[in-house]
TORKOL-4160 file (C-alpha; in steps of 0.2 Angstrom, whole numbers, padded with zeros to 4 digits, m for minus):
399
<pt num="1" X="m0375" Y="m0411" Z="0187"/>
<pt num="2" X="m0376" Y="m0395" Z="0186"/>
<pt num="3" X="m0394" Y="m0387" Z="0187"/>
<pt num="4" X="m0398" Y="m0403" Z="0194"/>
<pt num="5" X="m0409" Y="m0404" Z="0211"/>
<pt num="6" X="m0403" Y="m0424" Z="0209"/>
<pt num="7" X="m0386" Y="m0434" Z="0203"/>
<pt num="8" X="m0395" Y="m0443" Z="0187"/>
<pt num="9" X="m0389" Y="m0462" Z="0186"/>
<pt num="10" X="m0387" Y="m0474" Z="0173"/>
<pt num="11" X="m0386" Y="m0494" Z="0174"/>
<pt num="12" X="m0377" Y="m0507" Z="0160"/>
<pt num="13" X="m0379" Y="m0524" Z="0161"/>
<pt num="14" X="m0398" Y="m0529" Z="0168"/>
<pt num="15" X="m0395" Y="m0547" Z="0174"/>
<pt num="16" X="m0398" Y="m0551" Z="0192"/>
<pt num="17" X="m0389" Y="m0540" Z="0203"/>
<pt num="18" X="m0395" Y="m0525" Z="0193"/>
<pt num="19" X="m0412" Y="m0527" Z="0201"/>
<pt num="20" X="m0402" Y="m0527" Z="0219"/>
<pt num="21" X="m0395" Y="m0511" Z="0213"/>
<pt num="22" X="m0409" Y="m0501" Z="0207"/>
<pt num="23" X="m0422" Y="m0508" Z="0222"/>
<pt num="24" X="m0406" Y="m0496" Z="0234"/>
<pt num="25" X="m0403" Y="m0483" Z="0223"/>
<pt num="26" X="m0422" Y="m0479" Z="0226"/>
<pt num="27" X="m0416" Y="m0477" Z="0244"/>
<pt num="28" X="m0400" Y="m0466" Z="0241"/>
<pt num="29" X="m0406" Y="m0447" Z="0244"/>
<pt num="30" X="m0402" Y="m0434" Z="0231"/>
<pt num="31" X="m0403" Y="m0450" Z="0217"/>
<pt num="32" X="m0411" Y="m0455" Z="0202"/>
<pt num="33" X="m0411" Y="m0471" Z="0190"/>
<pt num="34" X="m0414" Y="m0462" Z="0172"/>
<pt num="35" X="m0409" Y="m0475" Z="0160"/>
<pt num="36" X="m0404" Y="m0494" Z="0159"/>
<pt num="37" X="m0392" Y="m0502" Z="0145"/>
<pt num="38" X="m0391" Y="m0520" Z="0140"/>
<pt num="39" X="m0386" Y="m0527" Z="0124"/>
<pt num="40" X="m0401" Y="m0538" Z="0123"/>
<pt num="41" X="m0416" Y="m0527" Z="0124"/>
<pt num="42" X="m0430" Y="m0538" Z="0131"/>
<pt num="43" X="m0415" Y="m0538" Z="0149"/>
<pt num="44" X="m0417" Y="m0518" Z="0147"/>
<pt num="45" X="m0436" Y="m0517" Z="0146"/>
<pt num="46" X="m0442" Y="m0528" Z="0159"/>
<pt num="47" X="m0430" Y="m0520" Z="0172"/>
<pt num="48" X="m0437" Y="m0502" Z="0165"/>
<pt num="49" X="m0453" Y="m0508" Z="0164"/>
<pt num="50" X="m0456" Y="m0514" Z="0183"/>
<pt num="51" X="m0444" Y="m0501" Z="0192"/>
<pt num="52" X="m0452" Y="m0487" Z="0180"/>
<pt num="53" X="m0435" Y="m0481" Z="0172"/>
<pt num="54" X="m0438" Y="m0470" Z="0157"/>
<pt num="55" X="m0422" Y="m0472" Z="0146"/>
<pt num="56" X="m0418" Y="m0487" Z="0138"/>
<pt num="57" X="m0405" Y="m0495" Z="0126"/>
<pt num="58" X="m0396" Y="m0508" Z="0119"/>
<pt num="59" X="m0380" Y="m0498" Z="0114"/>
<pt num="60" X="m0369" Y="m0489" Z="0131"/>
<pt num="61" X="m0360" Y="m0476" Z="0117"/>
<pt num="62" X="m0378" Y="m0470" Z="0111"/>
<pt num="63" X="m0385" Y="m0469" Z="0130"/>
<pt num="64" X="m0371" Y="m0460" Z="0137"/>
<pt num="65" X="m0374" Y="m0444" Z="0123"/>
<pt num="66" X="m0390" Y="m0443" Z="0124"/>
<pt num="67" X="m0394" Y="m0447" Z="0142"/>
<pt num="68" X="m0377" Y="m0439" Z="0149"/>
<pt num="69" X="m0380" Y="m0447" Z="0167"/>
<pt num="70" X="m0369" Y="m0439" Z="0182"/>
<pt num="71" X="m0363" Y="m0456" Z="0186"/>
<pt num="72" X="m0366" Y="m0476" Z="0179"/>
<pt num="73" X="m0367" Y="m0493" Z="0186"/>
<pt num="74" X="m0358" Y="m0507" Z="0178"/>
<pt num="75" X="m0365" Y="m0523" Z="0183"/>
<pt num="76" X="m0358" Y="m0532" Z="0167"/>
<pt num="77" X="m0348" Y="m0549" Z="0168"/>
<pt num="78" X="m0330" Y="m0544" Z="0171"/>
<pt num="79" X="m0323" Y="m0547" Z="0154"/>
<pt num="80" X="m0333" Y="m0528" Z="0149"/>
<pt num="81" X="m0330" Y="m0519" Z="0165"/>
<pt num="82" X="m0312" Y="m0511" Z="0158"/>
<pt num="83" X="m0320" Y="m0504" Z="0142"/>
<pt num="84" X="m0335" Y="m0499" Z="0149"/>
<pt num="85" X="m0330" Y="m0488" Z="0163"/>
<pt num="86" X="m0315" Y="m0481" Z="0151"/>
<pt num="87" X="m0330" Y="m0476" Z="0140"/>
<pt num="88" X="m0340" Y="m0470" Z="0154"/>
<pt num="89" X="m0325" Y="m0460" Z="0162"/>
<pt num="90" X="m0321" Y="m0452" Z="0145"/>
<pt num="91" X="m0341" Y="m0447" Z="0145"/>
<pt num="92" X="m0336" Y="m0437" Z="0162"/>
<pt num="93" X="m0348" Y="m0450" Z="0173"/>
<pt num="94" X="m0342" Y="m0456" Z="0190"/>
<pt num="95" X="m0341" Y="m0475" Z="0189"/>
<pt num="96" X="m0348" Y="m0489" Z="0201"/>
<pt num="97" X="m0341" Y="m0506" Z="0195"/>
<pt num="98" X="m0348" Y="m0521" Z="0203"/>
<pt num="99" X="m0336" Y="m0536" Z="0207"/>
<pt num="100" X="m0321" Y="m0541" Z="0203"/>
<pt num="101" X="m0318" Y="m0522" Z="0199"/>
<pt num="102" X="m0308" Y="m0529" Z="0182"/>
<pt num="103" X="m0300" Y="m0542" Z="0177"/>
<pt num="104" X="m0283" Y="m0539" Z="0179"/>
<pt num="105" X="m0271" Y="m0523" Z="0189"/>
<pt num="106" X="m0265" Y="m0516" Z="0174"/>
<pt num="107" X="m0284" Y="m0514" Z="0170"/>
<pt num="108" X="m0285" Y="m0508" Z="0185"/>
<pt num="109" X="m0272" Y="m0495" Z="0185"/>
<pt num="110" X="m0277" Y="m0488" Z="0167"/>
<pt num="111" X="m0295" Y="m0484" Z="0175"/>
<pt num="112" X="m0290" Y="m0476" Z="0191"/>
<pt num="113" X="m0276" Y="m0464" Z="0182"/>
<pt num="114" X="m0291" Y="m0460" Z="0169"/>
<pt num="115" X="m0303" Y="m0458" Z="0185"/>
<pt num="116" X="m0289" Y="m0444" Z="0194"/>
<pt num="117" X="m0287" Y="m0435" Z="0178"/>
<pt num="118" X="m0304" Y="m0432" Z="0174"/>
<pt num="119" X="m0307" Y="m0429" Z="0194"/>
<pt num="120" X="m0320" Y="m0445" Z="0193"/>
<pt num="121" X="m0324" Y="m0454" Z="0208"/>
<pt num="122" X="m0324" Y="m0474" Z="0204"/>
<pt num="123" X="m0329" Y="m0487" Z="0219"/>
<pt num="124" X="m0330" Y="m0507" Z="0217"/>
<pt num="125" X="m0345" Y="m0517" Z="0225"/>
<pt num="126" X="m0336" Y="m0523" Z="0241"/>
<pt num="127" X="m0354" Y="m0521" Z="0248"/>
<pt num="128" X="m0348" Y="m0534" Z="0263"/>
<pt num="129" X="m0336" Y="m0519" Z="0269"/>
<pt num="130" X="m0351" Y="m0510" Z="0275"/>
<pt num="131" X="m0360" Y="m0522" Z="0281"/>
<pt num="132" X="m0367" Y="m0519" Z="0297"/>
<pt num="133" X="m0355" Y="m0530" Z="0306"/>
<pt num="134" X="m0342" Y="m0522" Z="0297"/>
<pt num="135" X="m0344" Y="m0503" Z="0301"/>
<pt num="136" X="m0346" Y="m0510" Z="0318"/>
<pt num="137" X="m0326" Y="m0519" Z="0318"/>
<pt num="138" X="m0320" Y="m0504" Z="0311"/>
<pt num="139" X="m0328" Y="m0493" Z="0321"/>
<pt num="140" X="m0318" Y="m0503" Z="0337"/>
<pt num="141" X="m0302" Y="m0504" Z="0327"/>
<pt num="142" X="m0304" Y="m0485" Z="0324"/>
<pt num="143" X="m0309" Y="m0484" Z="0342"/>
<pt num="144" X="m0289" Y="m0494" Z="0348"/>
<pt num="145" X="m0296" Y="m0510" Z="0353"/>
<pt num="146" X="m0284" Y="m0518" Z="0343"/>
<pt num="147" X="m0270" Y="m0509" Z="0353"/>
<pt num="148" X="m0265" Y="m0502" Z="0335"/>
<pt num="149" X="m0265" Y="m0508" Z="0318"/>
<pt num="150" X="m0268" Y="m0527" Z="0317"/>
<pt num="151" X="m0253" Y="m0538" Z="0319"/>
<pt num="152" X="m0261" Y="m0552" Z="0308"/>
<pt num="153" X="m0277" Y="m0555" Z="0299"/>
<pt num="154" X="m0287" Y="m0571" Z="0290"/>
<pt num="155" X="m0301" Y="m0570" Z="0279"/>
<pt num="156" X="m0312" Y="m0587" Z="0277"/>
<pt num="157" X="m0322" Y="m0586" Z="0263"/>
<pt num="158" X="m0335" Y="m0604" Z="0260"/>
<pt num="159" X="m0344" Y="m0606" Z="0244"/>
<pt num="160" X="m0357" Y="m0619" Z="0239"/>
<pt num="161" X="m0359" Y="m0629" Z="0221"/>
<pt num="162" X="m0373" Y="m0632" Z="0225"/>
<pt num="163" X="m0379" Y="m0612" Z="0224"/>
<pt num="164" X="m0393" Y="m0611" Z="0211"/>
<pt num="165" X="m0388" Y="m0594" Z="0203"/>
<pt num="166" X="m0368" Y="m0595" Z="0202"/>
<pt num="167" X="m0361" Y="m0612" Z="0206"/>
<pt num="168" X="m0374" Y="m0624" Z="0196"/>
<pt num="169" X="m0376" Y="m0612" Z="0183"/>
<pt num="170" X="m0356" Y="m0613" Z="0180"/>
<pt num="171" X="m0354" Y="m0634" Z="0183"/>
<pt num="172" X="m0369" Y="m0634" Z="0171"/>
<pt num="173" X="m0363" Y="m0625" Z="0156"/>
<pt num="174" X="m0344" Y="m0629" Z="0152"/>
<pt num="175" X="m0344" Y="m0613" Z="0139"/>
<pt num="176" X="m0349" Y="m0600" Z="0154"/>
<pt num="177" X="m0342" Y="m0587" Z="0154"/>
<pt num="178" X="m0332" Y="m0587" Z="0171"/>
<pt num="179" X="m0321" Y="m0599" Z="0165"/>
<pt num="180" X="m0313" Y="m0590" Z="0152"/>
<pt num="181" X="m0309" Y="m0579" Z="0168"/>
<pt num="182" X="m0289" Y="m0580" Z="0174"/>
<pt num="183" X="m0295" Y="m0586" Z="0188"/>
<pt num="184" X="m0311" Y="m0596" Z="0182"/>
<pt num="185" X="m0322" Y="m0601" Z="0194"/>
<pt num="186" X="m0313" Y="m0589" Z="0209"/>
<pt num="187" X="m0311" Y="m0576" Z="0199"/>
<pt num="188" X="m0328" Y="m0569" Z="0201"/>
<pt num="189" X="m0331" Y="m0574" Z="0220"/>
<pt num="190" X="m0315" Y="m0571" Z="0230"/>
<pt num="191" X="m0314" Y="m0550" Z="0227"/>
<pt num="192" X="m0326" Y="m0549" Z="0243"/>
<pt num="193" X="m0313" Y="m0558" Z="0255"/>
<pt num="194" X="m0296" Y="m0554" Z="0248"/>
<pt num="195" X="m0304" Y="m0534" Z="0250"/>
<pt num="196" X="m0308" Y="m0536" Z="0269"/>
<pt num="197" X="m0287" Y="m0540" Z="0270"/>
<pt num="198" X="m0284" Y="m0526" Z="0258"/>
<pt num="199" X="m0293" Y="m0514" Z="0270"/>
<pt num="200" X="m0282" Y="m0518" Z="0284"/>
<pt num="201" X="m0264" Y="m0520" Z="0274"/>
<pt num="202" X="m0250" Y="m0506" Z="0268"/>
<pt num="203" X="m0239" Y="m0501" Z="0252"/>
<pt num="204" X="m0243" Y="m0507" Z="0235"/>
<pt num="205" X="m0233" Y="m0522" Z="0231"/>
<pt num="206" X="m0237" Y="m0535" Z="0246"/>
<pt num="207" X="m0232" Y="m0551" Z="0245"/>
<pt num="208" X="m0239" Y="m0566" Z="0241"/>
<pt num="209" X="m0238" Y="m0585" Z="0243"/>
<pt num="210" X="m0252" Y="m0596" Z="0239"/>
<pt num="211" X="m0258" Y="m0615" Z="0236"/>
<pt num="212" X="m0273" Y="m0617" Z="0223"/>
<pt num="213" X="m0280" Y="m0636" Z="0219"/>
<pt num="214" X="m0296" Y="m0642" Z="0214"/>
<pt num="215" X="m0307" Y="m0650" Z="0226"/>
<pt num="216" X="m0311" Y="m0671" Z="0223"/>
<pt num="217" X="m0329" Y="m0663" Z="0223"/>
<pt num="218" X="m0326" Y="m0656" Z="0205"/>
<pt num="219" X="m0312" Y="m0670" Z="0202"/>
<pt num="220" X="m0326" Y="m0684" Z="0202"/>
<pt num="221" X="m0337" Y="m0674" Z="0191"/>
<pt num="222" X="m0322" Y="m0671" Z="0179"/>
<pt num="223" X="m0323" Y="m0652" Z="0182"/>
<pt num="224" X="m0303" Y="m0651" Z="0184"/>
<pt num="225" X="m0300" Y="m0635" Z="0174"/>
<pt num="226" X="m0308" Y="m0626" Z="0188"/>
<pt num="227" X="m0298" Y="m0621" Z="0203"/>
<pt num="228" X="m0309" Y="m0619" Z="0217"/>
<pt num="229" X="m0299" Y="m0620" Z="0233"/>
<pt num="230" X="m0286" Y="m0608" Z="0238"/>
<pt num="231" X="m0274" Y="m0604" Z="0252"/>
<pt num="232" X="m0263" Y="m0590" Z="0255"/>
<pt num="233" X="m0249" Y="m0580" Z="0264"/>
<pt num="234" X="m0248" Y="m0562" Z="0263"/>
<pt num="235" X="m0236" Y="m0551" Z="0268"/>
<pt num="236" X="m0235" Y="m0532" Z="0267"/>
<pt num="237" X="m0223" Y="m0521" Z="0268"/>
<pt num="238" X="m0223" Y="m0516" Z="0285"/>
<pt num="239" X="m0221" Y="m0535" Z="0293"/>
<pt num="240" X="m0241" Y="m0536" Z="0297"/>
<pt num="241" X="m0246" Y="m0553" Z="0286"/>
<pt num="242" X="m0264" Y="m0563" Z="0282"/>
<pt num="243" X="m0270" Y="m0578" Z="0278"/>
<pt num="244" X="m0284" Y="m0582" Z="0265"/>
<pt num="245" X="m0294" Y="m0597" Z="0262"/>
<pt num="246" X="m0306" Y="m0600" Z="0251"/>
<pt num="247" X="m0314" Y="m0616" Z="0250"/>
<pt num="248" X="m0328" Y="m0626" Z="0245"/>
<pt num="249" X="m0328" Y="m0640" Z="0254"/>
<pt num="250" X="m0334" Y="m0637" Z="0273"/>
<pt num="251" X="m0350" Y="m0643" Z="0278"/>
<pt num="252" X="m0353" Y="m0628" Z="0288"/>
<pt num="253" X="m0348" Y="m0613" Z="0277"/>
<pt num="254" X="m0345" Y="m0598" Z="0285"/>
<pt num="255" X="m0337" Y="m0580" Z="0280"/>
<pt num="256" X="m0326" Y="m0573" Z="0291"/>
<pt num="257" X="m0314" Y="m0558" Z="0295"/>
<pt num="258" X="m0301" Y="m0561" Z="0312"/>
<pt num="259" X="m0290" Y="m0547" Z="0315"/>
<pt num="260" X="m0276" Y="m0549" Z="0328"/>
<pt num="261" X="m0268" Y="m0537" Z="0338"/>
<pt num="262" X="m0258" Y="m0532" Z="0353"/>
<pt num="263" X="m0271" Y="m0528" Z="0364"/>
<pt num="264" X="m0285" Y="m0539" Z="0360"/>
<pt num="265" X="m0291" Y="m0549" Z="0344"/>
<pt num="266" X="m0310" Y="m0545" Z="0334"/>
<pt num="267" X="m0318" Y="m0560" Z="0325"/>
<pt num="268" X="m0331" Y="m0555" Z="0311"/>
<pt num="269" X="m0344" Y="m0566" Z="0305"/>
<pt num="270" X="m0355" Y="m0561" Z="0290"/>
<pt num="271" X="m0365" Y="m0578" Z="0290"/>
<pt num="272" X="m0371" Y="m0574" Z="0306"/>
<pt num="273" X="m0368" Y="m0554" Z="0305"/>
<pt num="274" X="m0357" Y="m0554" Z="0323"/>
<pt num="275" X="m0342" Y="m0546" Z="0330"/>
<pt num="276" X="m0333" Y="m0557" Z="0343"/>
<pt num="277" X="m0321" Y="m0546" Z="0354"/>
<pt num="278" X="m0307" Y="m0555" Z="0365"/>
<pt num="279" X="m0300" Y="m0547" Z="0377"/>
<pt num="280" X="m0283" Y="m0553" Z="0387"/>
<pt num="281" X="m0286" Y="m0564" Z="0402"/>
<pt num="282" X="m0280" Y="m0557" Z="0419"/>
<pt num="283" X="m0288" Y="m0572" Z="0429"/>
<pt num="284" X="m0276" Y="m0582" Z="0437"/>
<pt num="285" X="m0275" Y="m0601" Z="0439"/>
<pt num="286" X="m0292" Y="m0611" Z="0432"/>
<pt num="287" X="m0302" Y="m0597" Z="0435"/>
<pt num="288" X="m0299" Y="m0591" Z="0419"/>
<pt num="289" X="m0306" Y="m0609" Z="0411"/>
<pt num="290" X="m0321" Y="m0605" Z="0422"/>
<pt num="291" X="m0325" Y="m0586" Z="0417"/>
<pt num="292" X="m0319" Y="m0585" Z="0398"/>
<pt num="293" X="m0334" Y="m0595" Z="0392"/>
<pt num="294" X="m0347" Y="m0583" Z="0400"/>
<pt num="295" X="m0335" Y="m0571" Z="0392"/>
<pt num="296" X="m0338" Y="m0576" Z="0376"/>
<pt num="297" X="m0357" Y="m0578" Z="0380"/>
<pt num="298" X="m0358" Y="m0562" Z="0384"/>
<pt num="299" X="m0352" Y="m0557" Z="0368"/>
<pt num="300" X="m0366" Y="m0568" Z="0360"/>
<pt num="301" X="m0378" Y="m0561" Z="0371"/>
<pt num="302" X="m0375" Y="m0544" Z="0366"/>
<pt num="303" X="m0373" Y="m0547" Z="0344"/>
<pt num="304" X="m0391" Y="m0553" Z="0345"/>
<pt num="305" X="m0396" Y="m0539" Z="0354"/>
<pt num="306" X="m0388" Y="m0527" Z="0342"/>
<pt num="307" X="m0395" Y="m0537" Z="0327"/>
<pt num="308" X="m0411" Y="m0533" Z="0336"/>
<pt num="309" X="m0411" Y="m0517" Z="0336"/>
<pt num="310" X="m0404" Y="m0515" Z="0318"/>
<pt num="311" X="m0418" Y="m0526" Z="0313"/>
<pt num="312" X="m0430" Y="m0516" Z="0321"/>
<pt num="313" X="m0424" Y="m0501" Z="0313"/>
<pt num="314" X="m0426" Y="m0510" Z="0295"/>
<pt num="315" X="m0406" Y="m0509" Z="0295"/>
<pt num="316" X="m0404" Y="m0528" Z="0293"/>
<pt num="317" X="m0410" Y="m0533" Z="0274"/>
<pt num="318" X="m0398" Y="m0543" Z="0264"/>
<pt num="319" X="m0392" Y="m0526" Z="0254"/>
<pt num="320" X="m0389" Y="m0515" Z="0268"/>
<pt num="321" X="m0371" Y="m0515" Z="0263"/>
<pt num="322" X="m0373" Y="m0512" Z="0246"/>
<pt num="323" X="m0387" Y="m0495" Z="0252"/>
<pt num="324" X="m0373" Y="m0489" Z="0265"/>
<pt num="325" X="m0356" Y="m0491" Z="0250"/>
<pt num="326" X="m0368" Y="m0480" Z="0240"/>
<pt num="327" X="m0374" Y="m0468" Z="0251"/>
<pt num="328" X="m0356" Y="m0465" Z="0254"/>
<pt num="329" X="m0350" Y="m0465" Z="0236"/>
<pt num="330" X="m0362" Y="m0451" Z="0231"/>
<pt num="331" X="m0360" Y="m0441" Z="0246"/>
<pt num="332" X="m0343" Y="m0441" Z="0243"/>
<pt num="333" X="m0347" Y="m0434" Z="0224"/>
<pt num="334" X="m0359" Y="m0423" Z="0232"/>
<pt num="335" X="m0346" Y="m0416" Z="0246"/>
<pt num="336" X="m0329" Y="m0419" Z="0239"/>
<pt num="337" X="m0325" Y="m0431" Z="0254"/>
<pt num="338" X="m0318" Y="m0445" Z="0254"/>
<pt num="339" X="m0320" Y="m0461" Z="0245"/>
<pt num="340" X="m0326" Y="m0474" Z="0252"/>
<pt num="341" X="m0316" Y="m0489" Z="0247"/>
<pt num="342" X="m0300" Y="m0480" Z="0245"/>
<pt num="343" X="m0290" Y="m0479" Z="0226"/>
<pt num="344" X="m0274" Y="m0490" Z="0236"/>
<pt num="345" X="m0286" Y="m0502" Z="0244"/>
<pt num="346" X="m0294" Y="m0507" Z="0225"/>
<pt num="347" X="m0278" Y="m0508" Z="0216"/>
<pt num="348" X="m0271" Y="m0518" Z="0232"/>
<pt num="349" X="m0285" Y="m0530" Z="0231"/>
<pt num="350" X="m0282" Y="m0533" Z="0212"/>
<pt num="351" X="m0264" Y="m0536" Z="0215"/>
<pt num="352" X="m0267" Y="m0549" Z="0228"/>
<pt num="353" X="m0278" Y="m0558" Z="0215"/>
<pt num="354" X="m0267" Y="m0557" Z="0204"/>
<pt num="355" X="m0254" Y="m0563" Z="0213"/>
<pt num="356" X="m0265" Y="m0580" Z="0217"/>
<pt num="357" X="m0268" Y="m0582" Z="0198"/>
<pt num="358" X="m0252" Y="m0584" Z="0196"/>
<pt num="359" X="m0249" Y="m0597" Z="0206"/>
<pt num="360" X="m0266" Y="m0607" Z="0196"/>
<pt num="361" X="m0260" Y="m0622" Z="0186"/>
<pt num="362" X="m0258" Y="m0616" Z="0169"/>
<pt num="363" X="m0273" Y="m0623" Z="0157"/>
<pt num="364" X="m0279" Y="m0621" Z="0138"/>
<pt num="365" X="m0295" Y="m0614" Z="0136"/>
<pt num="366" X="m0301" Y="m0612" Z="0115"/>
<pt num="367" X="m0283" Y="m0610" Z="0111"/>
<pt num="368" X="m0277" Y="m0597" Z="0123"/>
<pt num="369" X="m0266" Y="m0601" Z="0139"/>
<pt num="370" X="m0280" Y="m0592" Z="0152"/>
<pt num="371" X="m0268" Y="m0587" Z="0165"/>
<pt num="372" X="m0252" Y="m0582" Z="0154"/>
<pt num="373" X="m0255" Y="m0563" Z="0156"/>
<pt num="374" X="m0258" Y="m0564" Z="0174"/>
<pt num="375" X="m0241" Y="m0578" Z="0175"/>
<pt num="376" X="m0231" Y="m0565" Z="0168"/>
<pt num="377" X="m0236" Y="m0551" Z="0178"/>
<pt num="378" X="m0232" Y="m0560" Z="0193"/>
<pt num="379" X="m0214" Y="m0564" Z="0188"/>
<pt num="380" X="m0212" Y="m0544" Z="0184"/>
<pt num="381" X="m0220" Y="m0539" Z="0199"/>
<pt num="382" X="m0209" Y="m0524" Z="0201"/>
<pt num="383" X="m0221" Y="m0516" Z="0187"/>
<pt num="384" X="m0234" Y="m0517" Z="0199"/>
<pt num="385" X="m0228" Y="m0503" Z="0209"/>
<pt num="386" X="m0236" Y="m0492" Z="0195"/>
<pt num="387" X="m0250" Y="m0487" Z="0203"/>
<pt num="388" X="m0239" Y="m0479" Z="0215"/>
<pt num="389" X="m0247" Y="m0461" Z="0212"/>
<pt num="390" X="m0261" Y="m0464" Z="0224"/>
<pt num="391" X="m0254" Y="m0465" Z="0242"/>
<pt num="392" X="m0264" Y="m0476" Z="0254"/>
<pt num="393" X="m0279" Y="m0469" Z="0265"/>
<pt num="394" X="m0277" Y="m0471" Z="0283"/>
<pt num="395" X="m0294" Y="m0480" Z="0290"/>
<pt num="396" X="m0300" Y="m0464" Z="0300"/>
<pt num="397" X="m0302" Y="m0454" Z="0281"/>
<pt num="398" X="m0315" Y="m0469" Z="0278"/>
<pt num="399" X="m0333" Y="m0465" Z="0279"/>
């Protein structure tokens, strides 16, 4: 970086969301995409060749010596992620890993203790965290709404088979990749909602109780070594608990964040990019029958006004979230501020998952028992405390 008038940024892996990343890094100020790595080279040059990248390669070692980029962007499938951004970090690059941010906590762990000693930043694409209805319900949470910290949280996450890019392209081809995943089919979806609990929970080591089944859906088209509905029960260490479900069976999917507190409770909705503030009722009698539905209009009323205006100032694309998450990761390289998913919140969301994984019915893929790594961890989960080194951010040091 240094003599640099701009942080010079490299991409691995140039499937489909490494177009989603180069279209916002254009945006990002004080950065520039200088090279592209993909193991097959026809992936590499066409996304060089129509966002006018210079560097290319088909070897990540080979690009990081000669390149020597301030920071790289792993958008690889999952299984890669830990090596990759090990090799990055030893390079001396900051690291953005798309989602799930690896495959298991251990992983996790090695990478973030590599990352402090090598004063690296490292950030996960939890893009739906800064969202614009997501700075907005932690802006109001920041703000006391709440009445302090949320008393309990759920987090509603739908999927679709029917979703050409992910769901078909997995039904369809039973050696895909995900399902070799500890936690197939979930593995590669369910970092986004477990993350919004994350945000909002405490301590390392939270508790977790869940139910995993696979839906009749998949059950009538002999897909049963994929798990794809989930439920659980979390509890952290200071009594607040959440409730996660992740389902693909409702007609009308939705994605959804509710926070409950003592003074008032915040519903989030990223299908509809809304923020749903209830306040106690101090009507008395049936009046409060009466008014509470006009309150609740006027909540409407005022979320479409607000996606209005963020429309109008070109703040409502699909990728806002992901432009704002790195915005704020390369400021904070820039600055030395703050990170903007905290090192605790990451670690905490892979313990969760991991945690859930356990809990999968145990299945033989090509030999191997899939989950038995993250089956074992869960029965030590004293060992999880490891990553103990990094105290948790309060939610006022987040961008």
């Amino acid at each position: 970086m240094q003599g640099r008038d701009q942080l010079h940024v490299a991409l691995i892996g140039c499937g489909f969301i490494a177009d989603q990343h180069v279209e916002q890094l254009r945006h990002v100020p004080g950065v520039r995409v200088v090279a592209v790595c993909d193991r097959e080279e026809l992936m590499a040059l066409q996304l060089a060749d129509r966002f006018r990248i210079k560097g290319v390669f088909t070897d990540a070692a080979r690009m990081l010596e000669e390149i020597r980029p301030d920071a790289v962007h792993i958008t690889t499938p999952v299984q890669s992620h830990f090596a990759l951004a090990m090799m990055c970090l030893e390079a001396g690059c900051h690291v953005y890993l798309e989602k799930p941010f690896t495959e298991t906590t251990s992983q996790a762990e090695l990478v973030m203790r590599l990352a402090q000693e090598k004063k690296l930043r490292v950030t996960v694409g939890h893009n739906l965290q800064f969202s614009p209805e997501a700075l907005r319900i932690r802006e109001l949470v920041r703000a006391g709404f709440l009445g302090g910290p949320p008393i309990h949280l759920e987090s509603i996450q739908c999927f679709s088979h029917d979703e050409p890019v992910y769901g078909k392209a997995v039904l369809a081809d039973p050696n895909h990749w995900v399902r070799r995943l500890p936690g197939s089919l979930a593995h590669n979806l369910i970092s986004h909602g477990i993350a919004k609990l994350a945000e909002f929970l405490s301590g390392d080591c939270p508790q977790v109780s869940a139910v995993c089944f696979t839906s009749d859906f998949l059950k009538e088209r002999g897909q049963t070594d994929l798990i794809d509905e989930i439920r659980a029960t979390i509890r952290d260490e200071q009594g607040t608990t959440a409730f996660f479900l992740f389902t693909t069976q409702f007609g009308v999917g939705s994605n959804e964040l509710r926070l409950y507190g003592r003074s008032g409770n915040l519903f989030l909705n990223n299908t509809y990019r809304t923020v749903v503030r209830e306040h106690p009722s101090r009507l008395k009698s049936y009046l409060r029958y009466f008014f509470a539905p006009w309150a609740h209009a006027r909540e409407h009323i005022h979320n479409s006004f607000a996606n209005i205006r963020q429309f109008m100032r070109c703040q409502f694309h699909m990728d806002y979230g992901m432009r704002r998450l790195m915005e704020f990761f390369y400021r904070a390289i820039r600055e030395n501020g703050p990170d903007p998913i905290p090192v605790a919140e990451i670690l905490r969301t892979a313990r969760i998952m991991d945690a859930i994984f356990s809990k999968f019915p145990r299945r033989v893929t090509s030999g191997n028992t899939v989950s038995g790594a993250i089956q074992q961890g869960a029965e030590n989960r004293g060992d999880s405390a490891e990553g103990g080194d990094w105290s948790p951010r309060t939610m006022d040091q987040r961008p």
